[in-house]
LOPA-301516 format. One record per residue (C-alpha): residue number from 1; residue in one letter; y, z, x. Coordinates in steps of 0.05 Angstrom, whole numbers, plus 5000, padded with zeros to 4 digits. Layout:
BEGIN
[NUM; a; [Y; Z; X]] ...
***
This chain:
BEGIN
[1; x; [5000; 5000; 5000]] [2; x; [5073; 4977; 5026]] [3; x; [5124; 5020; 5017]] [4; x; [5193; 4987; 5020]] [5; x; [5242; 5022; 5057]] [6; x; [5313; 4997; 5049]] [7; x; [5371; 4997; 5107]] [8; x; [5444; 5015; 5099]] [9; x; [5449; 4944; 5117]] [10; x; [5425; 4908; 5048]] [11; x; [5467; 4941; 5010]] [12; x; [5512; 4908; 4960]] [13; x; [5574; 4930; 4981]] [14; x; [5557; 4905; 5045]] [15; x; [5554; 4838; 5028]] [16; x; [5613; 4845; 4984]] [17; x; [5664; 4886; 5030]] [18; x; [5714; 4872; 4970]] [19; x; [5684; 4916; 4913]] [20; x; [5711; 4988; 4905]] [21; x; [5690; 5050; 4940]] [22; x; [5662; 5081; 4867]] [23; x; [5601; 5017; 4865]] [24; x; [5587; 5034; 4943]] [25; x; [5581; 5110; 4938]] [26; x; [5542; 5089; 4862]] [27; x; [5496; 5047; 4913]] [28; x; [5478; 5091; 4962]] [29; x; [5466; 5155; 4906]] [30; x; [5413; 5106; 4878]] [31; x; [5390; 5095; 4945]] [32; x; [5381; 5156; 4973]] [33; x; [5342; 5177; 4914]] [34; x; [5290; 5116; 4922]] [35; x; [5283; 5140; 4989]] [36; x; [5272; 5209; 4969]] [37; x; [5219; 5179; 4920]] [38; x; [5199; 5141; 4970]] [39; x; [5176; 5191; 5011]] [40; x; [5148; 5239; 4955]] [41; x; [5107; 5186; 4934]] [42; x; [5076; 5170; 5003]] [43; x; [5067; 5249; 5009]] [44; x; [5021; 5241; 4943]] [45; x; [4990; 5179; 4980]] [46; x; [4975; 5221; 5040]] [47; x; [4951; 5274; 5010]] [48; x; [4906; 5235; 4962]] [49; x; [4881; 5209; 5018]] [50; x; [4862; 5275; 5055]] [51; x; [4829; 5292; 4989]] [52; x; [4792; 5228; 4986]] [53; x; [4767; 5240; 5054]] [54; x; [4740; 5307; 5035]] [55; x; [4706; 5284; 4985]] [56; x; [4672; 5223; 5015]] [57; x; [4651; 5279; 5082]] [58; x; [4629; 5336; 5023]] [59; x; [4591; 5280; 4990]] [60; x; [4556; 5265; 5054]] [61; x; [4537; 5330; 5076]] [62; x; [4500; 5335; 4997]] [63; x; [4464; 5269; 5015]] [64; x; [4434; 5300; 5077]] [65; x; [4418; 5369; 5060]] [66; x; [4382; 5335; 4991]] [67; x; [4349; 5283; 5051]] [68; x; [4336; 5344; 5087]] [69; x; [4308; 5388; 5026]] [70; x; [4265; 5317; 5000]] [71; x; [4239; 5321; 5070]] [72; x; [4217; 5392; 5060]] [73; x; [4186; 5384; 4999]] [74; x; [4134; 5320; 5031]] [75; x; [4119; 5372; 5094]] [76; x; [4099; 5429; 5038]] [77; x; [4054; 5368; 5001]] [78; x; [4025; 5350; 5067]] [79; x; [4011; 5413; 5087]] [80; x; [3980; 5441; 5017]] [81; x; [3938; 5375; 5010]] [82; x; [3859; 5388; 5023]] [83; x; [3845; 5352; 5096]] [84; x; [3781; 5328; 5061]] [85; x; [3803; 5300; 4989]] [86; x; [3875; 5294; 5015]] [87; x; [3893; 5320; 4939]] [88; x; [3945; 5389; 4925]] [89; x; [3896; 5438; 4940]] [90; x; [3909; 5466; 4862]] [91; x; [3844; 5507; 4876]] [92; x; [3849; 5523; 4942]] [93; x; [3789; 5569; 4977]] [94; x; [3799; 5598; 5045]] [95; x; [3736; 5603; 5099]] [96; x; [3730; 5675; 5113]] [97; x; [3701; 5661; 5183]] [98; x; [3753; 5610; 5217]] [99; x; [3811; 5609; 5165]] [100; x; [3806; 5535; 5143]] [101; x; [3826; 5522; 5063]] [102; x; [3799; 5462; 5030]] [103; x; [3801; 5456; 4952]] [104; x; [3738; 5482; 4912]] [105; x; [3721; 5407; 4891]] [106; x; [3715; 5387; 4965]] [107; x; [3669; 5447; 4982]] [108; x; [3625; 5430; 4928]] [109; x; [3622; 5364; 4950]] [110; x; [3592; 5372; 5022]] [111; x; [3521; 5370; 5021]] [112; x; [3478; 5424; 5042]] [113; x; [3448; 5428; 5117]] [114; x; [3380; 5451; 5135]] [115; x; [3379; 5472; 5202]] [116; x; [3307; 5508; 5233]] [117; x; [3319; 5584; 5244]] [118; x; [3278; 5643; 5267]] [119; x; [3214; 5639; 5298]] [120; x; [3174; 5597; 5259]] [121; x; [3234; 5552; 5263]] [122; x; [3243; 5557; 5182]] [123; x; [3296; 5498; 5151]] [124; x; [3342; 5547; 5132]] [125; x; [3413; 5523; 5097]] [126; x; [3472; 5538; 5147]] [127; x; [3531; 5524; 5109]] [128; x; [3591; 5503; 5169]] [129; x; [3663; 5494; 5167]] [130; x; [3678; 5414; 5162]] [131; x; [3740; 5425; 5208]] [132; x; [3708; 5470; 5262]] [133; x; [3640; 5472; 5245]] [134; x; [3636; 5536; 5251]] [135; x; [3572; 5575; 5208]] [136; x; [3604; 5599; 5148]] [137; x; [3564; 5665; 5115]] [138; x; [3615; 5691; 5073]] [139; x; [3627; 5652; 5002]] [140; x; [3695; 5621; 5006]] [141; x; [3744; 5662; 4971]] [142; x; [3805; 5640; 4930]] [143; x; [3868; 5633; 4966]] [144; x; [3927; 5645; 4913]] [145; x; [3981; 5630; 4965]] [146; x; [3963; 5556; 4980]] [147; x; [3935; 5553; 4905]] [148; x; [4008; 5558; 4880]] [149; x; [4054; 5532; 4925]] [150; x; [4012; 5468; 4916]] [151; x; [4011; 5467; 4839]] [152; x; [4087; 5483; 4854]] [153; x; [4104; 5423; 4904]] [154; x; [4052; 5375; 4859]] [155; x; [4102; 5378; 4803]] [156; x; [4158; 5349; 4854]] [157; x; [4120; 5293; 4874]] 
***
């Protein structure tokens, strides 16, 4: 936006040198004042401008903290999905040996292993961990933590 800015120079009564003293000192009243418009109105200007700027940087730092919060929110998914059926672990059961959590469904799903044991070397089913393979004795027992922060974070997705 241009602002015009008149000189002393342009006035009428400079190009006229005839006309009375009362039109000049009319002239230059009237001048003065669109000057002192002048300069209110590019005060406005600037300051619209500083709030327009504020805005525009506010409105970027929203974009990245929801980028940042979205981001978030697929870590927790990740994390909370069952390394075997890659679903929210919704029913999530913890290995009391090694601390592994798979979801119910995926436990069920592994089939049994017969492994010989004792003496008579007996096939004897030795249930292990799929991530460490460790020998798990201990039934898997619910884990309420992972259970609802994935039910939560499944809703988001």
């Amino acid at each position: 936006m241009n602002i015009l800015e008149i000189d002393d120079d342009q006035t009428e009564s400079s190009r006229h040198p005839k006309e009375s003293g009362v039109v000049e000192t009319g002239l230059r009243r009237r001048i003065n004042k669109l000057r002192e418009k002048n300069v209110a109105l590019q005060n406005q200007l600037d300051e619209a401008k500083a709030q327009r700027d504020e805005a525009i940087s506010i409105k970027d730092e929203a974009i990245q903290a929801r980028n940042e919060a979205q981001a978030l929110i697929e870590e927790i998914l990740e994390r909370t999905r069952c390394p075997i059926s890659m679903e929210p672990m919704t029913d999530a059961k913890v290995l009391c040996e090694c601390g592994h959590t798979y979801s119910d469904q995926s436990l069920n799903s592994i089939p049994a292993r017969y492994e010989a044991s004792g003496q008579n070397n007996e096939k004897v089913r030795v249930d292990r961990c799929p991530e460490c393979a460790c020998v798990v004795g201990k039934p898997p027992i619910a884990n309420y933590t992972v259970r609802a922060i994935a039910d939560l974070v499944s809703h988001l997705d």
